[in-house]
Structures are given as C-alpha cells and as structure tokens.
One Martini backbone bead per residue (centre of mass of N, CA, C, O) as a GRO file, in nm:
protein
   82
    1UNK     BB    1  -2.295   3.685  -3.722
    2UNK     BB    2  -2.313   3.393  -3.784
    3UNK     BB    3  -2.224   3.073  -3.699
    4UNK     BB    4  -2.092   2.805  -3.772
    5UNK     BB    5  -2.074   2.504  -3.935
    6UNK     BB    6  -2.008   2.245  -3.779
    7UNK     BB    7  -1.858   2.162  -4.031
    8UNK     BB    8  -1.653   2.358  -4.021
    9UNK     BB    9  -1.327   2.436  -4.017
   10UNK     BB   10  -1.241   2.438  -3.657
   11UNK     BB   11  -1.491   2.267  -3.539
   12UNK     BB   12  -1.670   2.201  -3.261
   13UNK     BB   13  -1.888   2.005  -3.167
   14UNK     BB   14  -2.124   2.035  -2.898
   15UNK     BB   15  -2.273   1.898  -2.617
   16UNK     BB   16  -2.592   1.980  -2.730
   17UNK     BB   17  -2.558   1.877  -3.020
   18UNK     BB   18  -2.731   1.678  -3.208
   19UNK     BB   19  -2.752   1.387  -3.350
   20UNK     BB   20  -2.464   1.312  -3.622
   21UNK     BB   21  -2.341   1.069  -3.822
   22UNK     BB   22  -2.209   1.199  -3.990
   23UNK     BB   23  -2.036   1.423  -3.795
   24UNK     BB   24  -1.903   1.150  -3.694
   25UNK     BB   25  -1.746   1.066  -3.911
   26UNK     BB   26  -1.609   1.293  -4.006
   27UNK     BB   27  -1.436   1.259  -3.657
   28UNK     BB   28  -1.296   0.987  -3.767
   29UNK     BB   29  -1.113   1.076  -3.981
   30UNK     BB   30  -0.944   1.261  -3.807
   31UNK     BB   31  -0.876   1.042  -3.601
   32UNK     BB   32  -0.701   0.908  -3.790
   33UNK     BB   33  -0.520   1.093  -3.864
   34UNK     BB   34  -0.398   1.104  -3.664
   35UNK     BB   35  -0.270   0.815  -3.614
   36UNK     BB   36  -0.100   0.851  -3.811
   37UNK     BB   37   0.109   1.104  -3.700
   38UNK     BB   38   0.051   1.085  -3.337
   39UNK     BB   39  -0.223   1.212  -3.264
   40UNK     BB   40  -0.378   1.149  -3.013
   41UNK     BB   41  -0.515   1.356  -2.881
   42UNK     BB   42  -0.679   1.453  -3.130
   43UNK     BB   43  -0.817   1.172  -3.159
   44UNK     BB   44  -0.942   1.175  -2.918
   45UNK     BB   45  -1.120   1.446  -2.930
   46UNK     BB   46  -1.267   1.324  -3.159
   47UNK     BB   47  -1.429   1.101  -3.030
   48UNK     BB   48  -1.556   1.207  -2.828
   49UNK     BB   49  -1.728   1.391  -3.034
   50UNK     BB   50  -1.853   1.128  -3.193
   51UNK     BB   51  -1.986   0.987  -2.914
   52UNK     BB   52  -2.197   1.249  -2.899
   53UNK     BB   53  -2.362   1.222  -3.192
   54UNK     BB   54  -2.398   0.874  -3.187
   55UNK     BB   55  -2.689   0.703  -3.194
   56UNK     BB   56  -2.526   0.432  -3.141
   57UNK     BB   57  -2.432   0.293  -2.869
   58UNK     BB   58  -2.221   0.106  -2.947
   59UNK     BB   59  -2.078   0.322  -3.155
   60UNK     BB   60  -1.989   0.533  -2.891
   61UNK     BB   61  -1.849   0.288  -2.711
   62UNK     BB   62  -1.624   0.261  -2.909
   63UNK     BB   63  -1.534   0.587  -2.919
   64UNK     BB   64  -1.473   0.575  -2.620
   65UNK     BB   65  -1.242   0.369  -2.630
   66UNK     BB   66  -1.060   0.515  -2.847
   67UNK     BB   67  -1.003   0.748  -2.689
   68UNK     BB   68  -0.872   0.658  -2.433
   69UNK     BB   69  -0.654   0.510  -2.561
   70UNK     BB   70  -0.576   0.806  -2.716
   71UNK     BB   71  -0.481   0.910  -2.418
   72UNK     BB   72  -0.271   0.697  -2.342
   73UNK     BB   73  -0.066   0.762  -2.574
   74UNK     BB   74  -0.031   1.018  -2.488
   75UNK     BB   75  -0.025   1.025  -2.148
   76UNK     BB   76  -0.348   1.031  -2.058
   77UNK     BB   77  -0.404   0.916  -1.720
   78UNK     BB   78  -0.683   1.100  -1.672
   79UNK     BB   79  -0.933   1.039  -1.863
   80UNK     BB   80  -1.242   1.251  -1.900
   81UNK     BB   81  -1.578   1.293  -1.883
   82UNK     BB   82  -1.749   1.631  -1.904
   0.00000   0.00000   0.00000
C-alpha cells in the first residue's frame, strides 16, 4: 500500500520532502486554525514544518519567527528546531 499524499488529512510533511509552496500555505491555514482556538503548540508545529516547505527564505524566516512566538505562548520556552 503506497504511503499518504503529503497533504492527506493527518499527515505532516517530512523534513526531507521538496519545497511546496501550496502545502506550506495550506499548514499556515491550519496554524492560524490553531491560534483561533488556543491551540499554539498545534500552531508552532504547524508553521514550523510550513517554514521548511516555503522556496521564500524572508518567507520561511518569518513562519519560523511566528512558530517560536506559538511555542512560548504555549509554555515551550525551550522550542528548537530539529
């Protein structure tokens, strides 16, 4: 059985996987989803692999400034990337 279409419901793109424009737009849509309910831990991993995916470096440099921001709203005040 062949893996999951990277942006399948449930499936979090990997960190080896091409730069994909769409599919970092559409894990901003969800990390803001997040921000709306409270859910920042949710939202920082959402822009974190969102910032690995996008071609723009200014672009990138700022979802992983707004991950940061959502992992200390969340309490993780030692948020690193991997």
């Amino acid at each position: 059985m062949p893996p999951p279409a990277p942006s399948a419901p449930g499936t979090w793109p990997s960190r080896g996987q091409r730069p994909d424009d769409a599919l970092a737009g559409e894990l901003v849509a969800v990390a803001n989803q997040g921000r709306a309910r409270r859910g920042f831990a949710a939202a920082s991993a959402a822009l974190d692999r969102s910032a690995v995916l996008t071609t723009d470096p200014g672009g990138a440099a700022e979802r992983l400034a707004d991950a940061v921001t959502d992992a200390f709203l969340a309490g993780d005040v030692s948020f690193r990337l991997a």
